[in-house]
N, C-alpha and C positions, 0 to 999 in steps of 0.2 A: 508481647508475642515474640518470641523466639524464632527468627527463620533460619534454615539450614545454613551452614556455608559450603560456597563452592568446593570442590577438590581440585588437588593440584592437577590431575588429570583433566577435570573438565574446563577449568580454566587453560590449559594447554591448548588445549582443542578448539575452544573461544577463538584464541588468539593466535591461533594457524586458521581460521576460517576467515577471521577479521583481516591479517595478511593477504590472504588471496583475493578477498574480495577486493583493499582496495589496490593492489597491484593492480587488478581484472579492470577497474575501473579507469585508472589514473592509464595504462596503457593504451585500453579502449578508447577516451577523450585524445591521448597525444596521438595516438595512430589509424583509428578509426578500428572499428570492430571484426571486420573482414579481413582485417592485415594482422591480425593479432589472432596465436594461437593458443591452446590451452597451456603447451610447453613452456612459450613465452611468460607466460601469467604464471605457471609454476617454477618457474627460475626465478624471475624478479621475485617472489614471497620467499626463494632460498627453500624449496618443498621439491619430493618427488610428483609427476603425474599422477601415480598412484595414490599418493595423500591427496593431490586435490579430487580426485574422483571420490574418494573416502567422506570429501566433506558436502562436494557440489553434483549435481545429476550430469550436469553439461554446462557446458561454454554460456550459456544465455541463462540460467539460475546463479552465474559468478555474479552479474548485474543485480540481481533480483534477490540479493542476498537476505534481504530481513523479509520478504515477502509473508511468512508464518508469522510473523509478528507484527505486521501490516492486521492481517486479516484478524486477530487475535484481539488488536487496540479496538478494530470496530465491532465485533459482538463484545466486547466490555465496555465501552458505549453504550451499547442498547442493556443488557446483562447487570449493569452494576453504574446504573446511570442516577443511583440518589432518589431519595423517599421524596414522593410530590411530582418527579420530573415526566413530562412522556417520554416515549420512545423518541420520538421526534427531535425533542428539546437535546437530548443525548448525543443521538446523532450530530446534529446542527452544532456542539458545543465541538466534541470530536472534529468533525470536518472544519470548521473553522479554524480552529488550533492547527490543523496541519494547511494548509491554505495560507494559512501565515508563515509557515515553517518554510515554501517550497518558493517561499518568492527571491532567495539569494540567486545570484549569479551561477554559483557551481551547481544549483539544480534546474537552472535553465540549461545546461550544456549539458545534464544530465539529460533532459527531458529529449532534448534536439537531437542526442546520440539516438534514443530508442525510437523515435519517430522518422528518422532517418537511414534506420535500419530495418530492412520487413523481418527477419529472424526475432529481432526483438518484438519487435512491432506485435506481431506475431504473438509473442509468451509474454506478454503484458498483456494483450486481451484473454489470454488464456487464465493467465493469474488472475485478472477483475475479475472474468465470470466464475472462479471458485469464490471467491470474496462474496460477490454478488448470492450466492447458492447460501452460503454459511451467513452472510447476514438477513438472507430470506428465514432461513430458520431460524433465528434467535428472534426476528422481527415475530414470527407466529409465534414459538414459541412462549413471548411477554403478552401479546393480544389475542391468545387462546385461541388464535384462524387455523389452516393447512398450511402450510408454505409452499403448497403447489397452486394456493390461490392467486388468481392473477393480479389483484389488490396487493397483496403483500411483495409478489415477485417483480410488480412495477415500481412497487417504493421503497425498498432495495436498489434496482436498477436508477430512480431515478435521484435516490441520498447520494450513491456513490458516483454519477457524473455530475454532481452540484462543485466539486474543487476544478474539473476539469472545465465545466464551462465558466466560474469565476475568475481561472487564469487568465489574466490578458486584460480584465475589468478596472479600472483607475483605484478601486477600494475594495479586493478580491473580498474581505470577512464580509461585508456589506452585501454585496450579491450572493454570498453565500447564505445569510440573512435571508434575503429578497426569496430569495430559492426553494428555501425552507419555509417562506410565510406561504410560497404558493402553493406547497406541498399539505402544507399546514390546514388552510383556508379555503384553498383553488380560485378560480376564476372568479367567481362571487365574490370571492371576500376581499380582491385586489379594486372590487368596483371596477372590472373588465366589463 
């Protein structure tokens, strides 16, 4: 199979967004979030204001820069999760892989920037609950439900806090495991 190649344009464009973001970043960790302005962030990337607004909504999506492809990785988890697998299994595979991914240093300083900030704070839960929405509906969508069913829009809400509450765990993939059997099995089947 054949896939497109980039153009020299969109690849330009790539790589003025991937500048600002981590100018936005590395400035935000040296200086704290509230001392750093958009100007700031568009100087150090060597860009006008006006090109970073081109790329980013605001100051708090410079952070949140792959967000769309956050949400994207996990309804193709569920979407394109392999012949025999559940939903579940999908998910569970997905989430663990990133749960591994988020255990370095530079994304604990990452994590502690956005919990330490309420504007972030703030447009991460706003980001989750579209994530949380789009992977309710891919979840109905595979199990033939509504996705305004409360079944499906709890287990949505509760796949997607299985990395948060495994951070901090001695063996994060493990409780993510754990997480997943109880979603899996529930109370019963842990012989609770």
């Amino acid at each position: 199979m054949t896939h497109p190649t980039t153009g020299r344009r969109e690849r330009k464009k790539a790589q003025t967004r991937r500048a600002l973001a981590d100018a936005a970043l590395r400035l935000f960790l040296e200086h704290g979030y509230d001392r750093v302005g958009v100007k700031d962030v568009a100087e150090a990337a060597d860009v006008s204001v006006t090109t970073l607004f081109k790329h980013f909504s605001g100051k708090e999506a410079l952070v949140f820069d792959q967000d769309g492809e956050r949400g994207e990785a996990l309804v193709a988890a569920v979407r394109e999760r392999g012949p025999g697998r559940s939903v579940l299994e999908g998910l569970r595979g997905h989430l663990r892989e990133r749960v591994l991914k988020v255990q370095d240093p530079e994304f604990r300083r990452f994590r502690e920037l956005i919990d330490g900030t309420p504007a972030l704070s703030e447009y991460a839960h706003r980001m989750w609950l579209r994530h949380e929405t789009a992977l309710a509906e891919a979840l109905a969508e595979e199990t033939s439900r509504d996705a305004d069913e409360v079944t499906v829009r709890a287990l949505a809400h509760y796949a997607l806090a299985a990395p948060r509450l495994a951070d901090g765990s001695e063996d994060p993939a493990a409780a993510v495991d754990r997480i997943f059997t109880l979603l899996e099995q529930g109370w019963g089947g842990l012989g609770a």
